[in-house]
C-alpha positions in Angstrom: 0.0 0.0 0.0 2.8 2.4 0.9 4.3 1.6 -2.7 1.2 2.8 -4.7 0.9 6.4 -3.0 0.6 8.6 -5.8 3.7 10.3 -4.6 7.0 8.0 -3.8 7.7 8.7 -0.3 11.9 9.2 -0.1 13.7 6.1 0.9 14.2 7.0 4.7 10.9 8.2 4.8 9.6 4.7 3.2 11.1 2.6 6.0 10.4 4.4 8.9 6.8 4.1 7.5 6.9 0.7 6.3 8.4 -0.1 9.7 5.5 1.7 11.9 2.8 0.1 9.7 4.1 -3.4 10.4 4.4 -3.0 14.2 0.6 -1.4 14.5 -0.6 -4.8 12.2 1.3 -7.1 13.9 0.2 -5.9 17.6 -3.7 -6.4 15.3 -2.8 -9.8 14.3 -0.6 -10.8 18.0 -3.4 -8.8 20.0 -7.0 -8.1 18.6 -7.4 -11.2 15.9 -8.9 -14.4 17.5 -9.7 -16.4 14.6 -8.4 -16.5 11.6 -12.0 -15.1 9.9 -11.2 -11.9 12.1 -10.5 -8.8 9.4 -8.3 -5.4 10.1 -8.3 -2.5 8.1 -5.8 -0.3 7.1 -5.9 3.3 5.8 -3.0 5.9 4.9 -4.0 9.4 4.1 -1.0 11.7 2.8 -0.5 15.3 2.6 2.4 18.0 2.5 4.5 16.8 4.7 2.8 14.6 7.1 1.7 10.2 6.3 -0.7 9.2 8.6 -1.4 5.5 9.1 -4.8 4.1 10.7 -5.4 0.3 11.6 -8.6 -1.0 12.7 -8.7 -4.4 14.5 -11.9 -6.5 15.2 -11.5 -6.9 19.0 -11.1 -4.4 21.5 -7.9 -2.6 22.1 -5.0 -3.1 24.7 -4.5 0.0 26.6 -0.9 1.1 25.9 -0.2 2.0 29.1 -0.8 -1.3 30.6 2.1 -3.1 28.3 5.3 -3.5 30.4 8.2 -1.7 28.9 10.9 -3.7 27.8 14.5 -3.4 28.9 18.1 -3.8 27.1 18.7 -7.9 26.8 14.9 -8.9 26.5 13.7 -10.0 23.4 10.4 -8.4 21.4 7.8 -5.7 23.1 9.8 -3.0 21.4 7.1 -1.8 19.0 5.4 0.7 21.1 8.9 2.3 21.9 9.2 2.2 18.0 5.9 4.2 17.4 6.9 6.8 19.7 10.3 7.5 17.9 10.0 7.4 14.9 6.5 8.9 14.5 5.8 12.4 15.2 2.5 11.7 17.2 0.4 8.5 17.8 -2.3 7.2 19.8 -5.3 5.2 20.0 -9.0 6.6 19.3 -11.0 6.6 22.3 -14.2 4.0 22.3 -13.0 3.0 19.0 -10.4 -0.4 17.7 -8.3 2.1 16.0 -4.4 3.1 16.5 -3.0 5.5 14.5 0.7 7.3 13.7 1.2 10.3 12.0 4.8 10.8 10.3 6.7 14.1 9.0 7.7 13.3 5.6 8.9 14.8 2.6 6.6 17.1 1.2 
């Protein structure tokens, strides 16, 4: 989907993007899926200088703030840590299944 905006993101801009829209659908898939019927959604609007990626899951949504942080040595629960760098704001929609991340990119 990122591929076929109508204008190319640059390359850094591509994976920081590509990056932030795999760990929002995996945390769908690891987190709100619970069969394999269950369907997510996935939206990207893009305009000067900003992407902004929205995924929709079928279940209800973990509250961010109740996921342990990871530390140095341990292995995976770094995605939330990777939303909050490398996007420029994020968050999840109150009463809805939606997380979204909004990125600076070039216009």
């Amino acid at each position: 989907m990122l591929r076929q905006l109508s204008a190319p993101l640059s390359g850094s801009d591509f994976s920081a993007a590509c990056l932030v829209l795999t760990e929002m659908v995996t945390n769908v898939i690891r987190h709100g899926c619970s069969s394999e019927d269950d369907e997510m959604g996935v939206d990207i609007y893009r305009s000067d200088g900003s992407l902004k990626l929205r995924v929709s899951q079928p279940g209800p949504l973990y509250d961010p703030q109740q996921i342990p942080r990871r530390k140095a040595g341990e292995g995976g629960g770094w995605g939330l840590l990777l939303l909050d760098r490398l996007s420029t704001e994020w968050g999840v929609d109150a009463g809805t299944s939606q997380v979204w991340a909004e990125l600076t990119v070039d216009p």
